[in-house]
PDB file of N, CA, C and O in Angstrom:
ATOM      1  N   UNK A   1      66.166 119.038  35.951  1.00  0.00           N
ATOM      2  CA  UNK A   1      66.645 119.599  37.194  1.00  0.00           C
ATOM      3  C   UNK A   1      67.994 118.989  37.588  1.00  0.00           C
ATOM      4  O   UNK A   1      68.826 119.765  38.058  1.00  0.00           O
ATOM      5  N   UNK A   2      68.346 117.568  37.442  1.00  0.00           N
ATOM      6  CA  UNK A   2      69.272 117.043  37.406  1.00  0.00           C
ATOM      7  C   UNK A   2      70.489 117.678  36.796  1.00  0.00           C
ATOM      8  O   UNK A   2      71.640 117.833  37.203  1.00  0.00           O
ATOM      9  N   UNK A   3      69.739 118.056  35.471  1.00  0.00           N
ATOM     10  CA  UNK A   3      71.350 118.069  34.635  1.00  0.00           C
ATOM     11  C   UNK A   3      71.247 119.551  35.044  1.00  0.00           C
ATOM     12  O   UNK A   3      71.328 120.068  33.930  1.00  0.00           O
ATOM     13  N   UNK A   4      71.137 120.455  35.812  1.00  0.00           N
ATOM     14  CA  UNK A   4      71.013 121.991  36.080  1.00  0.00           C
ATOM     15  C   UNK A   4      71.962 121.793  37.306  1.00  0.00           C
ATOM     16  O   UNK A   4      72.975 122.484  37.420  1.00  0.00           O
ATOM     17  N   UNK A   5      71.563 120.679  38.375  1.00  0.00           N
ATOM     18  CA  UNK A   5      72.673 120.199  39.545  1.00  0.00           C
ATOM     19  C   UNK A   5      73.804 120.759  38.616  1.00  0.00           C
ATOM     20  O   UNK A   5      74.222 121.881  38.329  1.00  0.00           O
ATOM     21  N   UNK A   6      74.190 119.117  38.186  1.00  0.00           N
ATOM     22  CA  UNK A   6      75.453 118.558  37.760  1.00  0.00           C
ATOM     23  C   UNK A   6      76.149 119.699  36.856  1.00  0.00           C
ATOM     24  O   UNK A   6      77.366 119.872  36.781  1.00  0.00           O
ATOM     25  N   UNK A   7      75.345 120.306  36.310  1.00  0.00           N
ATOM     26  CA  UNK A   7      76.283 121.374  35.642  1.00  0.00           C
ATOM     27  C   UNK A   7      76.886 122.519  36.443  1.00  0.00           C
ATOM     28  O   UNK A   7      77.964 123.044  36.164  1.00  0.00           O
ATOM     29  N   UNK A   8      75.898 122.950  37.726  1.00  0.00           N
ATOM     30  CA  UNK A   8      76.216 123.691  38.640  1.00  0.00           C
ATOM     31  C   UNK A   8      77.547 123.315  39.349  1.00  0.00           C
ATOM     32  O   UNK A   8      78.368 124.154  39.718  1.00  0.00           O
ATOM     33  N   UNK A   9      77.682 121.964  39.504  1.00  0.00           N
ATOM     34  CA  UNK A   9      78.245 121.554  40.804  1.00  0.00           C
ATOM     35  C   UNK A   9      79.750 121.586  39.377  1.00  0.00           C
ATOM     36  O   UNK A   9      80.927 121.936  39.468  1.00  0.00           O
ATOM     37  N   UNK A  10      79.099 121.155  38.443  1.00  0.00           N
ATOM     38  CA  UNK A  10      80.906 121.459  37.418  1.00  0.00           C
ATOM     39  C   UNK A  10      81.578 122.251  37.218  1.00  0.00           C
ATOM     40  O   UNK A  10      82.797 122.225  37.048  1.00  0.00           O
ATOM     41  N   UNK A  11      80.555 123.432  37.209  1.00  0.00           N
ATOM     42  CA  UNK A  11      81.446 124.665  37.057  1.00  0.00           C
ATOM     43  C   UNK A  11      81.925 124.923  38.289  1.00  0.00           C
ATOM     44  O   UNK A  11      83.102 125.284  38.294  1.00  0.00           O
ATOM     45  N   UNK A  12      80.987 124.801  40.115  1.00  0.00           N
ATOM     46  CA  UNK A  12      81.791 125.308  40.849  1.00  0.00           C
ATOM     47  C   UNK A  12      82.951 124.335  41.631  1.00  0.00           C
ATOM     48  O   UNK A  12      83.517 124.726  42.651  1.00  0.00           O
ATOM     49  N   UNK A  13      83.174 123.248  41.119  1.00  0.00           N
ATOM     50  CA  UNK A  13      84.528 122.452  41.153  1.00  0.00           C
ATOM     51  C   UNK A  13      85.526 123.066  40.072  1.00  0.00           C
ATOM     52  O   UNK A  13      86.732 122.921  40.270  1.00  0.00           O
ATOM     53  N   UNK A  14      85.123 123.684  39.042  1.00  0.00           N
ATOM     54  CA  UNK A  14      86.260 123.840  38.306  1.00  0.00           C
ATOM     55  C   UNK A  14      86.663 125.268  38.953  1.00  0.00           C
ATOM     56  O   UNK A  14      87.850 125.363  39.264  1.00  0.00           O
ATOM     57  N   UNK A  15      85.810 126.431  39.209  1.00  0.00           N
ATOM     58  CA  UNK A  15      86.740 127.311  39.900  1.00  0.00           C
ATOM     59  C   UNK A  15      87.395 127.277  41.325  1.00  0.00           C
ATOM     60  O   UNK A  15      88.181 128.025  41.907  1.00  0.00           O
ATOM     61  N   UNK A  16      86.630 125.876  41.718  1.00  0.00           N
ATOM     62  CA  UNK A  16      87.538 125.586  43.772  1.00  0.00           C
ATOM     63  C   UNK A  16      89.085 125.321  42.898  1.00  0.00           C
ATOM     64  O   UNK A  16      90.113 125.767  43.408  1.00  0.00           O
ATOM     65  N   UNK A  17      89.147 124.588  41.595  1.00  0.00           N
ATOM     66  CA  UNK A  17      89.976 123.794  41.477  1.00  0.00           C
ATOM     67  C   UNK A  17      91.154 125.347  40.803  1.00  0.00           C
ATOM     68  O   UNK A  17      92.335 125.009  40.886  1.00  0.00           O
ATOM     69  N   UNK A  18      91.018 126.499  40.347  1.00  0.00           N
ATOM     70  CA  UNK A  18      91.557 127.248  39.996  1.00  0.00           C
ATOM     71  C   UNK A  18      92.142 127.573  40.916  1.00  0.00           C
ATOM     72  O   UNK A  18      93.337 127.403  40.673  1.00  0.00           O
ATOM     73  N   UNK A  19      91.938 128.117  42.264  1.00  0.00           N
ATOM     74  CA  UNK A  19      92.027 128.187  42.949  1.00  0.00           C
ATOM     75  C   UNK A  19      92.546 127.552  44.180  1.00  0.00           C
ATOM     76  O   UNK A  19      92.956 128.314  45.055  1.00  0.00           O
ATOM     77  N   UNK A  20      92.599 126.091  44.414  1.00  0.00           N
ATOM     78  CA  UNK A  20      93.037 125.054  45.037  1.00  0.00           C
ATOM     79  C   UNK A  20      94.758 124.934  45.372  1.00  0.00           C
ATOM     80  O   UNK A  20      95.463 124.752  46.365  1.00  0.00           O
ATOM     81  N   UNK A  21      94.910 125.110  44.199  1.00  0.00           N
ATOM     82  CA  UNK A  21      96.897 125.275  44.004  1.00  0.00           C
ATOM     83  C   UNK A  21      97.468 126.182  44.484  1.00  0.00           C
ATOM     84  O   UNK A  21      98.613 126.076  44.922  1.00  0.00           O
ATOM     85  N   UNK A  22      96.840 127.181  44.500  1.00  0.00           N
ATOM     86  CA  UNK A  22      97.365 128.142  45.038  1.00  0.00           C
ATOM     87  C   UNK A  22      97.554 128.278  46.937  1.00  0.00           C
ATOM     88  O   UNK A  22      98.488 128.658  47.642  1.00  0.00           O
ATOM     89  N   UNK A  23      96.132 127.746  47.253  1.00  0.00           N
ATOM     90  CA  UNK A  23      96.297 127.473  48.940  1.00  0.00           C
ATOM     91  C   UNK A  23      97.041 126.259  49.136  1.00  0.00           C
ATOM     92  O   UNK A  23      97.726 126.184  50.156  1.00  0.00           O
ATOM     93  N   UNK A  24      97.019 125.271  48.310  1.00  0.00           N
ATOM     94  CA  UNK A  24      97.929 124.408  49.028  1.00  0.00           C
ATOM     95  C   UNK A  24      99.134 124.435  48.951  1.00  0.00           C
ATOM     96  O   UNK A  24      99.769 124.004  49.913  1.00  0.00           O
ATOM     97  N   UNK A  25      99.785 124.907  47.879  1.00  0.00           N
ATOM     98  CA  UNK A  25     100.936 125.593  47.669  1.00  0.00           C
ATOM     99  C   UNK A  25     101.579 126.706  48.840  1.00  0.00           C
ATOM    100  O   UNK A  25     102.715 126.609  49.302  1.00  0.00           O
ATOM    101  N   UNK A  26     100.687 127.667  49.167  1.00  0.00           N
ATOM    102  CA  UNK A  26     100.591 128.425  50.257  1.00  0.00           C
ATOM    103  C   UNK A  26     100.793 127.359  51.537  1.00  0.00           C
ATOM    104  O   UNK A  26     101.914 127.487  52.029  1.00  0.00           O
ATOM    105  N   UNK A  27     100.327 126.780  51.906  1.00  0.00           N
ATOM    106  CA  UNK A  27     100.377 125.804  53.439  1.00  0.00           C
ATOM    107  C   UNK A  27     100.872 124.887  53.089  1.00  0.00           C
ATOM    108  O   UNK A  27     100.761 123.996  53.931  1.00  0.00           O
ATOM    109  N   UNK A  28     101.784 124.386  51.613  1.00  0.00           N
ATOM    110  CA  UNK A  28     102.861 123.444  51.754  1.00  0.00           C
ATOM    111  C   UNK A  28     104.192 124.189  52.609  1.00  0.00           C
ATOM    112  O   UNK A  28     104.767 123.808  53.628  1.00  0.00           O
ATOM    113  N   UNK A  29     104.410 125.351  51.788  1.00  0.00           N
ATOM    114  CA  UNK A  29     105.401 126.459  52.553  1.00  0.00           C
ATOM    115  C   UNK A  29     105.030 126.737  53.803  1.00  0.00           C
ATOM    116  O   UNK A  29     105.914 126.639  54.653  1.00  0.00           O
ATOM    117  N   UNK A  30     104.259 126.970  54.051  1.00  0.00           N
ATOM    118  CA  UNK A  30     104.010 127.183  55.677  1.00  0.00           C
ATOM    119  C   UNK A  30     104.259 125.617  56.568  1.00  0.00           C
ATOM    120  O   UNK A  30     104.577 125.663  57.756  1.00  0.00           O
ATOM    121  N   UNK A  31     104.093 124.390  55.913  1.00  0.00           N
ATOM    122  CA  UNK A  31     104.172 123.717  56.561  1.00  0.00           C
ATOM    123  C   UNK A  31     105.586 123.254  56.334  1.00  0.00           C
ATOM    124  O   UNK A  31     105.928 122.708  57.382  1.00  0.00           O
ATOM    125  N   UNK A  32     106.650 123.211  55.389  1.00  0.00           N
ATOM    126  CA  UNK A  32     108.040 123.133  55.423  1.00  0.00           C
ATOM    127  C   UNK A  32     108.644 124.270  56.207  1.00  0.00           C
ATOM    128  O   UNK A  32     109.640 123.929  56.845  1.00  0.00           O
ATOM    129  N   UNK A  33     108.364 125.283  56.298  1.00  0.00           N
ATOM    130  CA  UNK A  33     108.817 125.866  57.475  1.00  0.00           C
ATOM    131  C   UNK A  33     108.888 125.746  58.671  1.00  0.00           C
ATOM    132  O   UNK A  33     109.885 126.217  59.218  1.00  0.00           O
ATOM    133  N   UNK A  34     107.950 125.135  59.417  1.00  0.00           N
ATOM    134  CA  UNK A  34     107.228 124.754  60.820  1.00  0.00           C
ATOM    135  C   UNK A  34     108.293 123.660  60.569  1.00  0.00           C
ATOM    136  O   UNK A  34     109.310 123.725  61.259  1.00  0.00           O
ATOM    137  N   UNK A  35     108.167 122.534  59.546  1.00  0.00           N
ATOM    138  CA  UNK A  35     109.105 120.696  59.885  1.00  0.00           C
ATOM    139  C   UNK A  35     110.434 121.205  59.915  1.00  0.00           C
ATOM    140  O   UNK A  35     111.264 120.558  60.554  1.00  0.00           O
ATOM    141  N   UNK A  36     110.783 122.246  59.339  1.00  0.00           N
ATOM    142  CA  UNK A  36     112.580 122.604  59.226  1.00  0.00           C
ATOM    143  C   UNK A  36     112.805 122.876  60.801  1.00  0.00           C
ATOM    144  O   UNK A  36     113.621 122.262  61.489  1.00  0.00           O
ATOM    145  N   UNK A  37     111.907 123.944  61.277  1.00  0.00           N
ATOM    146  CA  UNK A  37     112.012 124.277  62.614  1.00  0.00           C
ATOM    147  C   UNK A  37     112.268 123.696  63.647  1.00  0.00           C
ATOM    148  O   UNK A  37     112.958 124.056  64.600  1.00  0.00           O
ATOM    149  N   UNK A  38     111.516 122.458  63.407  1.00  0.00           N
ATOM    150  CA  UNK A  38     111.227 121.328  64.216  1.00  0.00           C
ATOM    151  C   UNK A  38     112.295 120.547  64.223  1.00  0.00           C
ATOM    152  O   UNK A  38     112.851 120.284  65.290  1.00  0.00           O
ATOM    153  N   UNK A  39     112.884 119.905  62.662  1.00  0.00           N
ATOM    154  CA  UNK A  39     114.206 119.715  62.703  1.00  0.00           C
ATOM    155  C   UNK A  39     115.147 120.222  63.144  1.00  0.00           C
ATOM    156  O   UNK A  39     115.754 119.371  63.795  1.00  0.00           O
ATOM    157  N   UNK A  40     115.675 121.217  63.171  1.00  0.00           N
ATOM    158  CA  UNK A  40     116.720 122.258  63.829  1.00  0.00           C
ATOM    159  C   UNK A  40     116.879 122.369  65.412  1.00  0.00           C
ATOM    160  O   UNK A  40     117.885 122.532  66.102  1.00  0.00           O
ATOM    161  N   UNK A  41     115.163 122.186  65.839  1.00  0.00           N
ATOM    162  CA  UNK A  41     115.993 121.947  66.788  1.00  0.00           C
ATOM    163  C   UNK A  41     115.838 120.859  67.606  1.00  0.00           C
ATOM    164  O   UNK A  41     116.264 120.919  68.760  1.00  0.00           O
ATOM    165  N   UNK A  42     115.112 119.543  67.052  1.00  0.00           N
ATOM    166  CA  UNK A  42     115.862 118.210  67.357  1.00  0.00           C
ATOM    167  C   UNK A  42     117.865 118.128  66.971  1.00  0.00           C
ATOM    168  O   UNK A  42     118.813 117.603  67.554  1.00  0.00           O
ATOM    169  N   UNK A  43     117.792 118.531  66.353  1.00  0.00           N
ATOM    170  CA  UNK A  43     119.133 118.096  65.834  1.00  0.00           C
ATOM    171  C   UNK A  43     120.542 118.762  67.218  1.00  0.00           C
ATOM    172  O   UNK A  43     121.599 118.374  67.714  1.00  0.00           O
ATOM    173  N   UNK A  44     119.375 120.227  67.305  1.00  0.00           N
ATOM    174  CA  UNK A  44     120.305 120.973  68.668  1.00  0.00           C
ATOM    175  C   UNK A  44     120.197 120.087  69.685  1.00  0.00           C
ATOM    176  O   UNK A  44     121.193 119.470  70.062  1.00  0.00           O
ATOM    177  N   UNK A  45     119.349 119.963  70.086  1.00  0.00           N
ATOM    178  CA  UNK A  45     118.866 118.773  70.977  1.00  0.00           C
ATOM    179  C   UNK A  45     120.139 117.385  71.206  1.00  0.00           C
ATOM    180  O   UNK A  45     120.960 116.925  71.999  1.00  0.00           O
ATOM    181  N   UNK A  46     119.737 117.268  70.307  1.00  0.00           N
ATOM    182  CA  UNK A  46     120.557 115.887  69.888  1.00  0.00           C
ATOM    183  C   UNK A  46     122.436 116.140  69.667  1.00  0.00           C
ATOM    184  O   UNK A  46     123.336 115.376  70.015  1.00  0.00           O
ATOM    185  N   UNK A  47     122.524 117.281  69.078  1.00  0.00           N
ATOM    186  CA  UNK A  47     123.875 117.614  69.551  1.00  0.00           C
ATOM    187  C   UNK A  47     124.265 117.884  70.982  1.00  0.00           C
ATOM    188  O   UNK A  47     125.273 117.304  71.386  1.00  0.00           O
ATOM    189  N   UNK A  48     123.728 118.541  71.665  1.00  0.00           N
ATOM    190  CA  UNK A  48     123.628 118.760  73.265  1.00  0.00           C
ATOM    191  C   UNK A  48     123.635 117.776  74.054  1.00  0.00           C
ATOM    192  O   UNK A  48     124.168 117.813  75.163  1.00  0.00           O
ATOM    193  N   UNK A  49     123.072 116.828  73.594  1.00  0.00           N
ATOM    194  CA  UNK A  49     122.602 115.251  74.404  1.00  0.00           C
ATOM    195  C   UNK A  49     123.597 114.057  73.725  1.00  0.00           C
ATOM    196  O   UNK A  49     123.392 112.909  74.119  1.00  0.00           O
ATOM    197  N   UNK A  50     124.675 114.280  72.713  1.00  0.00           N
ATOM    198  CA  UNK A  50     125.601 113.349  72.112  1.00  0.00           C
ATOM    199  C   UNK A  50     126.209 112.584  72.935  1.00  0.00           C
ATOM    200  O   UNK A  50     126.929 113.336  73.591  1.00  0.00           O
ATOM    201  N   UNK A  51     126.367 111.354  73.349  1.00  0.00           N
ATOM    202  CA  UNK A  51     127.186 110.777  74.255  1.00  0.00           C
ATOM    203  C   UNK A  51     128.915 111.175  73.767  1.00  0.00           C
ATOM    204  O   UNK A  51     129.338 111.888  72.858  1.00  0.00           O
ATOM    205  N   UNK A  52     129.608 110.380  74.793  1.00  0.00           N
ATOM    206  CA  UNK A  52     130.896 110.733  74.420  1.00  0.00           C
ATOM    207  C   UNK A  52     131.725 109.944  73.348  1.00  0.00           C
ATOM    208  O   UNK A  52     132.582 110.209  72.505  1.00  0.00           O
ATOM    209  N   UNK A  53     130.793 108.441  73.965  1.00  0.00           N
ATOM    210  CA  UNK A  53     131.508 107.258  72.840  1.00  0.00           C
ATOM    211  C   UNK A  53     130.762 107.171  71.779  1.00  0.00           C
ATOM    212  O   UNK A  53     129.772 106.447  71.879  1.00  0.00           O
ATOM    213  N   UNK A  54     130.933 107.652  70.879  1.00  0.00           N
ATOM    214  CA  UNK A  54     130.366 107.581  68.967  1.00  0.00           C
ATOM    215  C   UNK A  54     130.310 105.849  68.752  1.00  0.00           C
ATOM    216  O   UNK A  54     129.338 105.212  68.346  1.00  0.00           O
ATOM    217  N   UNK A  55     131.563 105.342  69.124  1.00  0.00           N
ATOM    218  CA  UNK A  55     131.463 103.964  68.190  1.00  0.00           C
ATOM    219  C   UNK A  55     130.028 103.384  67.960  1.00  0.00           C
ATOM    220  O   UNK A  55     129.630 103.254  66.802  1.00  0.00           O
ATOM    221  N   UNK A  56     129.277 103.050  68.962  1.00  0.00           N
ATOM    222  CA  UNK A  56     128.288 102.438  69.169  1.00  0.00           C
ATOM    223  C   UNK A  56     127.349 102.907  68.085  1.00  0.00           C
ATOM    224  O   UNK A  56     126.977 102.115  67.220  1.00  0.00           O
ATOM    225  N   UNK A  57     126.912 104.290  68.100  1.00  0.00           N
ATOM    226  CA  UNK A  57     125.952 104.960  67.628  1.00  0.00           C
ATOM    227  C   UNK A  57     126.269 105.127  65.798  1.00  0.00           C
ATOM    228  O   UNK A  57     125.483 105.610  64.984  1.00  0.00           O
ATOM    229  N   UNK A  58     127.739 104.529  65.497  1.00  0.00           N
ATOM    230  CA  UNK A  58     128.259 105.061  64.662  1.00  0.00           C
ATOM    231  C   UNK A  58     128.136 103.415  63.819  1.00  0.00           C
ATOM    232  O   UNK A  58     128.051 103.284  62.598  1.00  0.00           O
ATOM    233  N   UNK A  59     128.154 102.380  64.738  1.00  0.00           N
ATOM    234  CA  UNK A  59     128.034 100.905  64.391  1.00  0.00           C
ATOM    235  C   UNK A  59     126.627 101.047  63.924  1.00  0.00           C
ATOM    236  O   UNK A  59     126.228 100.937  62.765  1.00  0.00           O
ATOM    237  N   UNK A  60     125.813 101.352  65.177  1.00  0.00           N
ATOM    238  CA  UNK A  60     124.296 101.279  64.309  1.00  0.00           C
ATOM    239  C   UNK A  60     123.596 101.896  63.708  1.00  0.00           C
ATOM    240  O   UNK A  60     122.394 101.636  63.670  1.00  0.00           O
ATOM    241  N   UNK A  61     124.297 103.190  62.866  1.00  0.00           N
ATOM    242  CA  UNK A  61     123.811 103.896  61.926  1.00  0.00           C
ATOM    243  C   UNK A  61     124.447 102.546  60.617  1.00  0.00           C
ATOM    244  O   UNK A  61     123.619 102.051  59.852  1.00  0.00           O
ATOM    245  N   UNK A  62     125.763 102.170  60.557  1.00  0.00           N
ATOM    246  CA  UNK A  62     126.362 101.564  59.755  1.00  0.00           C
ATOM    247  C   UNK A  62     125.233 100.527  59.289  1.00  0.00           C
ATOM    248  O   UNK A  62     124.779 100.513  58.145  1.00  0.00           O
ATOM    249  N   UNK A  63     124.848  99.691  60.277  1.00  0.00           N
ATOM    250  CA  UNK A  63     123.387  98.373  60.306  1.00  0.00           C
ATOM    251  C   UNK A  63     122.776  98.600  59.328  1.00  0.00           C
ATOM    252  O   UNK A  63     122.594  98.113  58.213  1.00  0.00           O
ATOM    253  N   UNK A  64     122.223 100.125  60.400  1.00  0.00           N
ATOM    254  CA  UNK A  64     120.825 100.655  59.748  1.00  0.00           C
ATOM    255  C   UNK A  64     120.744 100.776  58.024  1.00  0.00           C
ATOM    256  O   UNK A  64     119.889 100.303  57.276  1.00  0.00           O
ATOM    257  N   UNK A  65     121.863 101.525  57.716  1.00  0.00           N
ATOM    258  CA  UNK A  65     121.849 101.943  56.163  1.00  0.00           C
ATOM    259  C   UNK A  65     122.214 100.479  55.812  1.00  0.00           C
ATOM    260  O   UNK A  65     121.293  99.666  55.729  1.00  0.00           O
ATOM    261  N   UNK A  66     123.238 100.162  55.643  1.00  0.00           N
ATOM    262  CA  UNK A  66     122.942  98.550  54.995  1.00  0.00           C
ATOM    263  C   UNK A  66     122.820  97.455  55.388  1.00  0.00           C
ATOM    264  O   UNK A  66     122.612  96.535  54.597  1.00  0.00           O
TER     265      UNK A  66
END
C-alpha cells in the first residue's frame, strides 16, 4: 500500500512540476510589471520632491557607492 502512495504521489509531482514553470513564469511577468510601476513612479515622485542643492545628495550617493 505504501509503495502504491509513493508512486502515486511521484507521478502527481511530476505533472504539478510540468506545469509549475509555466505559472511561475506567468506571475514572474506579472510581478515585474507591478515593481516597474512602482518604480516609475517613485522616481516621479522623487523628481517632483528634488531639492534645489544636489551637492549634498550628490556627496552621499558618492559615500554610498564607495
Amino acid at each position: 500500500m505504501r509503495n502504491l502512495f509513493q508512486k502515486r504521489r511521484q507521478v502527481f509531482r511530476n505533472q504539478c512540476l510540468k506545469y509549475s514553470r509555466y505559472v511561475f513564469n506567468d506571475h514572474f511577468v506579472l510581478f515585474l510589471l507591478v515593481f516597474i510601476g512602482f518604480l516609475a513612479v517613485q522616481y516621479s515622485q522623487l523628481l517632483r520632491n528634488f531639492p534645489k542643492n544636489h551637492l549634498p545628495i550628490i556627496l552621499a550617493l558618492v559615500v554610498l557607492l564607495f
